[in-house]
C-alpha positions as MATLAB code, in Angstrom:
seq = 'XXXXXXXXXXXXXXXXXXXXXXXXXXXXXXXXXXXXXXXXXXXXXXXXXXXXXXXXXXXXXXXXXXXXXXXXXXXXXXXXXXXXXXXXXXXXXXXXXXXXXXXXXXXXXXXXXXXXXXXXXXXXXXXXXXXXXXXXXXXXXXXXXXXXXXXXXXXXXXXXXXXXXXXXXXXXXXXXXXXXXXXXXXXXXXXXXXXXXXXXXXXXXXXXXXXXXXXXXXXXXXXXXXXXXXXXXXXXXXXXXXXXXXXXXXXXXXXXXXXXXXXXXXXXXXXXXXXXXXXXXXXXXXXXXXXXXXXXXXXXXXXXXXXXXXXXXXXXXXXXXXXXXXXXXXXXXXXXXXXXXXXXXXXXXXXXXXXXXXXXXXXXXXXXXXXXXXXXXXXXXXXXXXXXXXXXXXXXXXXXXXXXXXXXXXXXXXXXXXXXXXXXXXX';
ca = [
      79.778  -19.455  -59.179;
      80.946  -19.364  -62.891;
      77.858  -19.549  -64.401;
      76.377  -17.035  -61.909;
      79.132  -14.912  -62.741;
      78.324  -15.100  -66.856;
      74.371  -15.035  -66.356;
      75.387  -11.923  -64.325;
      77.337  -10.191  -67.612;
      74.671  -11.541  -70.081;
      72.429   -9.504  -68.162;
      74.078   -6.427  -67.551;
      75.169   -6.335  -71.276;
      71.254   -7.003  -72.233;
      70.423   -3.780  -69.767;
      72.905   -1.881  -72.287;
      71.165   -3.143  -75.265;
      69.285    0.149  -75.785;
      72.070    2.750  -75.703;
      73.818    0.016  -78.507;
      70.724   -0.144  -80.433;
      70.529    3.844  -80.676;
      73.849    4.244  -81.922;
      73.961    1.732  -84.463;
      70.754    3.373  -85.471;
      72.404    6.536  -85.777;
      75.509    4.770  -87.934;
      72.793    3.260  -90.642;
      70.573    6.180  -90.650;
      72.732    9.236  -90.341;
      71.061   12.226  -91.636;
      67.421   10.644  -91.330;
      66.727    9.887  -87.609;
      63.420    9.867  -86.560;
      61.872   10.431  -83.112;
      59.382    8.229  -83.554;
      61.362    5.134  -85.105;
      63.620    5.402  -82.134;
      61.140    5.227  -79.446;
      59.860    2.351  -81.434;
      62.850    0.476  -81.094;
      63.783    1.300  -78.062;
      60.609    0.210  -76.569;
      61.313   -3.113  -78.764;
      64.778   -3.445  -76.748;
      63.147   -2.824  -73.430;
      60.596   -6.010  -74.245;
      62.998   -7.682  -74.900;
      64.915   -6.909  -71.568;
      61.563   -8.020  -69.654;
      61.180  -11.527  -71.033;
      65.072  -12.422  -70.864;
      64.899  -11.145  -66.827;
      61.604  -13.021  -66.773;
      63.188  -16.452  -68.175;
      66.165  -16.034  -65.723;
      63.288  -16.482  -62.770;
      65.324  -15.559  -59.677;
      64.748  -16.359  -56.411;
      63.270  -13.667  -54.316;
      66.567  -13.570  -52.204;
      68.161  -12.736  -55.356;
      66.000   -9.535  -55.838;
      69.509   -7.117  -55.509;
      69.471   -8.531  -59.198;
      67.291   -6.160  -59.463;
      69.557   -2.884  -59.212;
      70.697   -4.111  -62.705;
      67.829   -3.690  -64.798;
      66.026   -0.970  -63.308;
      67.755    2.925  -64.818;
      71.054    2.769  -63.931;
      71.111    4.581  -60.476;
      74.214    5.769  -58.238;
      73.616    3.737  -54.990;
      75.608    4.299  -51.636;
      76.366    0.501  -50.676;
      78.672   -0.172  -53.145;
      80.614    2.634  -52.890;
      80.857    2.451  -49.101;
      81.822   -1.169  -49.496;
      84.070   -1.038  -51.967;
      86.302    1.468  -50.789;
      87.321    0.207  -47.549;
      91.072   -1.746  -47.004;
      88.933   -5.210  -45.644;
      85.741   -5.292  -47.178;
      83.470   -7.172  -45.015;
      81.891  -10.168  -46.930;
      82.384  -13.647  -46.735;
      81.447  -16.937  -48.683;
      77.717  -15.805  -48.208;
      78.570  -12.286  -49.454;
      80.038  -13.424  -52.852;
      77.186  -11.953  -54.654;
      77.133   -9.122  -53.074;
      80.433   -8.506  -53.940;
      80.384   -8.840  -56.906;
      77.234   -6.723  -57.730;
      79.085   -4.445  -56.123;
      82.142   -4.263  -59.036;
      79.924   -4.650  -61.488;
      78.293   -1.316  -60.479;
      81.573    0.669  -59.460;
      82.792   -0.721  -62.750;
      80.011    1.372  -64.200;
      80.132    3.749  -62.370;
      84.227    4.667  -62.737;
      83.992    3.958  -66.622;
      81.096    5.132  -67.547;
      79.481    8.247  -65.161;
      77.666    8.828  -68.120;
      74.729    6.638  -68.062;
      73.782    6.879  -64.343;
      70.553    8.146  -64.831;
      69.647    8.633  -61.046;
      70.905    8.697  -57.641;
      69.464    6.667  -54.507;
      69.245   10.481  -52.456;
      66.481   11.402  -55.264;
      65.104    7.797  -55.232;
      64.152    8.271  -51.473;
      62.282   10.924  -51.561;
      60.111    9.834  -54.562;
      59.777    6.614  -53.735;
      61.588    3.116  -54.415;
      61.446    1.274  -57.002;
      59.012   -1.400  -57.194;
      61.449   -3.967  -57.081;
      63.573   -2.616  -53.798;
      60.038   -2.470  -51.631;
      60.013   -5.831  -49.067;
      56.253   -4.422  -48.571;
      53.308   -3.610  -50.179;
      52.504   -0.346  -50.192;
      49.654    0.511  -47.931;
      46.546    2.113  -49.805;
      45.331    5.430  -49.039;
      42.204    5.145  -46.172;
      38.928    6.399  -48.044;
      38.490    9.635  -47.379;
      34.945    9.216  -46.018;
      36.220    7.193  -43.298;
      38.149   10.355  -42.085;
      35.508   12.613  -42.108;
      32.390   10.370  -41.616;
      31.212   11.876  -37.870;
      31.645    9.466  -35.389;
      28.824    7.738  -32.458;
      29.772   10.136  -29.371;
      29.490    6.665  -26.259;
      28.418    8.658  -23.461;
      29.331    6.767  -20.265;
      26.499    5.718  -17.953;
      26.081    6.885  -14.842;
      25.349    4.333  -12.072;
      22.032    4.678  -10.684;
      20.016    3.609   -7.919;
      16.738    1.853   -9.124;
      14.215    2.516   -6.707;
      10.713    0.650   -6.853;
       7.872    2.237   -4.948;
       4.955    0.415   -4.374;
       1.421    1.695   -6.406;
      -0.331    4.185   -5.304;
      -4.558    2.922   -5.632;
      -6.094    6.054   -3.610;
      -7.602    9.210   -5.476;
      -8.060   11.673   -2.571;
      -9.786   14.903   -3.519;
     -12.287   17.525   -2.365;
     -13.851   20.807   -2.541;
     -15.505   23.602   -0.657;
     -17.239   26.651   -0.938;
     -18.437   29.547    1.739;
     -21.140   31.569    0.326;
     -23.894   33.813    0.660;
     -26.947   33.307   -0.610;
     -30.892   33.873   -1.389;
     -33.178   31.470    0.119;
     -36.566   29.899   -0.692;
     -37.838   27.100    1.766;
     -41.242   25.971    1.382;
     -43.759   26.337    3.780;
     -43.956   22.570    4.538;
     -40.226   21.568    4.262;
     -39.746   18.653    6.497;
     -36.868   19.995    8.253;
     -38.121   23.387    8.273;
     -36.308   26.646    7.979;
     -37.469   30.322    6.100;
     -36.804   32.152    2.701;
     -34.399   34.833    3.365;
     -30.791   35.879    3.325;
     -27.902   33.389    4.943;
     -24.464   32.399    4.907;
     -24.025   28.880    3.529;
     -20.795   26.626    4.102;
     -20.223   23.295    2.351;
     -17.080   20.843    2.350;
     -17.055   17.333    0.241;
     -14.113   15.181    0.329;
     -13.307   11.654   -1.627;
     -11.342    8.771   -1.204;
     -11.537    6.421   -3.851;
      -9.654    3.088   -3.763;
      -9.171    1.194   -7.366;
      -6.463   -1.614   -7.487;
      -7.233   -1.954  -11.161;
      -7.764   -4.998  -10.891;
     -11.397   -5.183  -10.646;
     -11.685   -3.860   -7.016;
     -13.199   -0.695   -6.440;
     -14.155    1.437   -3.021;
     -15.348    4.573   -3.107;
     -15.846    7.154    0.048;
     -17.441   10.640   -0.133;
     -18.206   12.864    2.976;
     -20.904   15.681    2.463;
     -21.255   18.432    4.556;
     -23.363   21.376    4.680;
     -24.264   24.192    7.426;
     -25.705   27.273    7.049;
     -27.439   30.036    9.138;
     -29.790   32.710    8.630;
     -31.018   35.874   10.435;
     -34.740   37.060    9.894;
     -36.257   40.424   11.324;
     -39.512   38.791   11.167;
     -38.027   35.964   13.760;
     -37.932   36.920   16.977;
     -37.738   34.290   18.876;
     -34.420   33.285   17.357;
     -31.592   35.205   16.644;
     -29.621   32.681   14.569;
     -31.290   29.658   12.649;
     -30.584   26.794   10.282;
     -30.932   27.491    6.523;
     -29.054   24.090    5.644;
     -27.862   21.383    7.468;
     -26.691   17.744    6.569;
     -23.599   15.579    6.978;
     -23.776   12.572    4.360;
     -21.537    9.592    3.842;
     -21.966    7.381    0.872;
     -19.540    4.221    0.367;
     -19.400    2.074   -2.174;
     -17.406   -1.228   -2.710;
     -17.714   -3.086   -5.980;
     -16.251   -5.828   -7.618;
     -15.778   -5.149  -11.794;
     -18.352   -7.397  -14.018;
     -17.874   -5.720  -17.036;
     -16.100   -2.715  -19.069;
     -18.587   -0.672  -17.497;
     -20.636   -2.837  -14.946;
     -20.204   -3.489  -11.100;
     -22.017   -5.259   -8.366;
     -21.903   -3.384   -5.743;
     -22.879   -2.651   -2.393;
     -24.198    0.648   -1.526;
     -24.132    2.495    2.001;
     -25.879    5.746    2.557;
     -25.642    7.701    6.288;
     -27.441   11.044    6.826;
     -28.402   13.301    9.912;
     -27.292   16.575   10.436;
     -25.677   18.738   12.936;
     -27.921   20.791   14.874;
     -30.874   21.691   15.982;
     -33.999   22.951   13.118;
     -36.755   25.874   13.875;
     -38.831   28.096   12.387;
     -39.517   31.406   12.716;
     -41.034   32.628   15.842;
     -41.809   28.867   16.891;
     -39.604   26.926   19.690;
     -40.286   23.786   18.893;
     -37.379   21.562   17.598;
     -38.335   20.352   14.404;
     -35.179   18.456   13.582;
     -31.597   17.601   15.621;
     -28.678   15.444   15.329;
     -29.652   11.997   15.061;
     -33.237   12.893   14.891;
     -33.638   11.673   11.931;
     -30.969    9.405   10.946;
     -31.206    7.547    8.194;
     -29.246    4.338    7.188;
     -29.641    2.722    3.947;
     -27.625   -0.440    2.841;
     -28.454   -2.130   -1.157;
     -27.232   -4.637   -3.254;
     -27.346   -4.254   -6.921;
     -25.055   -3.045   -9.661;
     -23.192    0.337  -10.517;
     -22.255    1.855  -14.022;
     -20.000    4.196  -15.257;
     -20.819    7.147  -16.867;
     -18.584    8.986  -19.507;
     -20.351   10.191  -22.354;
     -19.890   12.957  -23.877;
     -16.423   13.106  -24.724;
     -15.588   13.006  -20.816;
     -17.948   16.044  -20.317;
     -20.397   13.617  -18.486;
     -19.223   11.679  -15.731;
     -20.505    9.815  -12.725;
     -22.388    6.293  -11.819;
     -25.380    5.016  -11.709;
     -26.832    2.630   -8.479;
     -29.396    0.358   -9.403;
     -30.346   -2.054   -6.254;
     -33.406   -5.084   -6.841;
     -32.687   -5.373   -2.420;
     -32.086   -2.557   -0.224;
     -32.351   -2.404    3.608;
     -33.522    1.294    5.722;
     -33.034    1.372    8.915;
     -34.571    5.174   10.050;
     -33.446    6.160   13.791;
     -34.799    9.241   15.572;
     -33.564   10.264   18.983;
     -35.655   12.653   20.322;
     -38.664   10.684   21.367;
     -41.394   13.616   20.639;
     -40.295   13.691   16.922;
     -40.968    9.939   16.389;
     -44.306   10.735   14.688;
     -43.458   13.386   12.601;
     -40.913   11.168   10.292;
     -43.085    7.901    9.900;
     -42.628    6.153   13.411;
     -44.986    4.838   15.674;
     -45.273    6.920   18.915;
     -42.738    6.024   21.580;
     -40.420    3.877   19.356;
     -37.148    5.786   17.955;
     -36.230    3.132   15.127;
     -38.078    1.742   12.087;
     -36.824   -0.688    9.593;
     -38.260   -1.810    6.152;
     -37.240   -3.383    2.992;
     -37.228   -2.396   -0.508;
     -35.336   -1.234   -3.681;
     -33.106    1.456   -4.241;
     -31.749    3.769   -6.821;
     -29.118    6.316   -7.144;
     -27.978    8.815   -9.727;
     -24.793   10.768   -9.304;
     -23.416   12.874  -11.868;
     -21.723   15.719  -12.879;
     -21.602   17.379  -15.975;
     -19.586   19.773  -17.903;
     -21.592   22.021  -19.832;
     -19.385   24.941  -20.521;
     -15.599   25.509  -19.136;
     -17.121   27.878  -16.256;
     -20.283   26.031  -15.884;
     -21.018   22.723  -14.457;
     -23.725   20.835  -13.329;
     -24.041   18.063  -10.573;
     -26.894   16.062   -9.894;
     -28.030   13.536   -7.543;
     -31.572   11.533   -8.004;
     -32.400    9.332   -5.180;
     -35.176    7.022   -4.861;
     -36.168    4.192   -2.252;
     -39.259    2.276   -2.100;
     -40.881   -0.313    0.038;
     -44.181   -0.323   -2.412;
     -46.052    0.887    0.552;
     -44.078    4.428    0.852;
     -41.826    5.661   -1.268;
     -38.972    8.826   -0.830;
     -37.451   10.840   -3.720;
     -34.980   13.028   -3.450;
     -33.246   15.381   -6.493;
     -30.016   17.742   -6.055;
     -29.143   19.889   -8.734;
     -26.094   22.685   -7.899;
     -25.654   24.797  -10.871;
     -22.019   26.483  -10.887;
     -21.228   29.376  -12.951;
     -17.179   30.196  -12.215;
     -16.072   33.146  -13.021;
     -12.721   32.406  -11.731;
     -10.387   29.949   -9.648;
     -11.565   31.648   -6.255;
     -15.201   33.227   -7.470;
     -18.483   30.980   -8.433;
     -21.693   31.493   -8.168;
     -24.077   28.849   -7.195;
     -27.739   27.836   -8.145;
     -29.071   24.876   -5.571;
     -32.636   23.432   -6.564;
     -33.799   20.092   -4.501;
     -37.491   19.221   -4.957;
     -38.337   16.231   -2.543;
     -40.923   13.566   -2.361;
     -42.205   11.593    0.981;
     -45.575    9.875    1.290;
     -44.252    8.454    4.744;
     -43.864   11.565    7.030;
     -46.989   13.082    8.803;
     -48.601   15.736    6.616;
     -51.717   18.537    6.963;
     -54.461   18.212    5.378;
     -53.680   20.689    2.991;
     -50.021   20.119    2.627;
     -48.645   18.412   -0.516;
     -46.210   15.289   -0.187;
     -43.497   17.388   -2.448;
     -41.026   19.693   -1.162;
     -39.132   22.092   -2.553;
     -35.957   23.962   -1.324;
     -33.860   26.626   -3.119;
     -31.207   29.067   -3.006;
     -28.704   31.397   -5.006;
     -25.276   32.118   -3.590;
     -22.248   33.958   -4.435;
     -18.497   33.524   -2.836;
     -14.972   32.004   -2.547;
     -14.649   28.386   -4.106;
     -11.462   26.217   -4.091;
     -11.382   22.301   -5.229;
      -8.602   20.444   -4.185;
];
């Protein structure tokens, strides 16, 4: 405890080594101080404290050492300690204590070198010695002001799986009025003059995409006509035809299909002539069934302008029915019998093209052939649209048939046309 005690007073006399060193340097050099000498040596003095309280290497319970070497600063403790009747302390409080005399000792005697007080060292800060932690550094500033990822909470949801959807169903009609040109032999006759005309097509088209492919399209037309000329008649048949071609093909290509091909046709009533009774067509008189077996391919040139398919069929099968017995003859049939079969190849066009964005074109070129007769058959409907309701229509369908019965005079090619205007609406 001794040699604490003297270690303790070597030290505190060291801390008062500067204030000695100034006067003594006042005592030699009276008259001729300098400024700059004494900061020198008192600089020198403070080294000098450094390395002696370095050599000394306290332990770190020790640090209240460090109250003596730091400016000489009025603290509380001591004070508070000191003046009570039983100061509290014990064996383990011995240095403490006597830290605590030291600095009263200093503080009675000599009030004039307290430098500081431990109010003012509070709210500037410790000194480095006193602090039992490091001093926390400042966060960067960008942290504070970097924006930060908003987490919006998700909302449960129901997942819900539907199965696909492989049908395209679609369609279009039109009720118009029109001009009329029916030449003189048409096989299902009729008159060139003014009528109404009414036509409705609807599609349902099946495409799994996977190389399955059914397609369905109903046709049907009706129109009638008045004539003064007629009068026999007061109503007649400019057009008339219900249609239904299918199609189921299996994908051989990008752009190839084998398919088979089925074709019905008859129409709905019965088909004069002007002035004339007879019954020139009816329904089921003719039918006409035609089944192939070839390939199909897609059309889309153009930029997408041009679209349809084209049928070509090596094997097709006809089967031709007509029910009213007296019209057997007239569409290739022996007399009495009302069916007729042959064999033979078949081709189909169907296409429809964009020309303009209020004019399109659709076309359909038929053709069947048994190499003993042949029939040809080529739609063309011309639409100019004027606007979502309005069009105007252009119909032109020449028509070959070396099997019906013909005059003398009479050509195998038909021809039928007509010019329309009225409501339109595509669905």
């Amino acid at each position: 405890m001794k040699i604490k005690f003297g270690l303790l007073v070597l030290a505190f006399l060291s801390a008062l080594t500067p204030v000695s060193a100034q006067r003594k340097l006042k005592k030699v050099e009276a008259g001729e101080a300098s400024k700059n000498r004494l900061a020198e040596i008192y600089a020198d003095s403070l080294l000098k404290c450094r390395q002696r309280i370095d050599s000394m290497k306290m332990d770190s319970k020790d640090s209240r050492y460090a109250q003596l070497f730091t400016p000489l600063t009025f603290y509380h403790g001591p004070a508070a300690r000191m003046l009570r009747l039983k100061p509290q302390g014990g064996v383990k409080d011995s240095l403490g204590t006597m830290l605590d005399q030291t600095l009263m000792e200093v503080y009675l005697k000599r009030p004039d070198l307290v430098r500081d007080t431990e109010t003012h060292l509070k709210e500037v800060g410790a000194p480095l010695a006193a602090q039992s932690k490091p001093k926390k550094n400042h966060p960067d500033i960008v942290e504070q002001v970097a924006p930060k990822a908003i987490e919006v909470d998700a909302a449960p949801m129901d997942i819900i799986i539907t199965r696909p959807n492989f049908w395209t169903i679609g369609g279009d009609y039109y009720l118009q009025f029109l001009q009329n040109y029916v030449s003189d032999n048409w096989y299902k006759g009729g008159e060139s003059n003014y009528s109404v005309l009414g036509r409705v097509t609807m599609f349902a088209n099946y495409n799994n995409k996977q190389k399955v492919k059914w397609d369905n399209k109903v046709e049907m037309r009706l129109g009638y006509q008045t004539s003064k000329g007629d009068t026999v008649h007061t109503l007649k048949t400019s057009d008339d035809m219900i249609r239904y071609t299918g199609k189921l093909g299996l994908q051989a290509s990008k752009k190839w299909y084998y398919t088979i091909q089925l074709i019905g046709q008859t129409q709905f009533t019965h088909g004069y002539k002007s002035n004339d009774k007879t019954v020139y067509s009816d329904f089921f008189s003719p039918f006409n069934l035609n089944l192939s077996v070839g390939m199909d391919y897609n059309v889309d040139w153009f930029h997408h302008r041009l679209k349809g398919s084209a049928h070509l069929a090596p094997l097709a099968f006809n089967w031709k029915y007509v029910g009213r017995a007296d019209l057997a003859t007239r569409y290739g049939l022996d007399e009495g019998k009302h069916g007729m079969t042959d064999y033979g190849s078949e081709c189909t066009f169907d296409l429809a093209w964009q020309i303009a964005d209020n004019i399109k074109w659709k076309t359909r070129l038929w053709g069947y052939t048994t190499y003993k007769r042949a029939e040809i058959e080529w739609e063309n409907t011309i639409t100019f649209q004027f606007n979502r309701y309005i069009s105007t229509n252009i119909f032109l369908y020449p028509r070959f048939d070396d099997g019906v019965k013909r005059k003398d005079d009479q050509s195998y090619w038909q021809f039928k046309e007509f010019m329309s205007v009225g409501f339109s609406y595509s669905f």
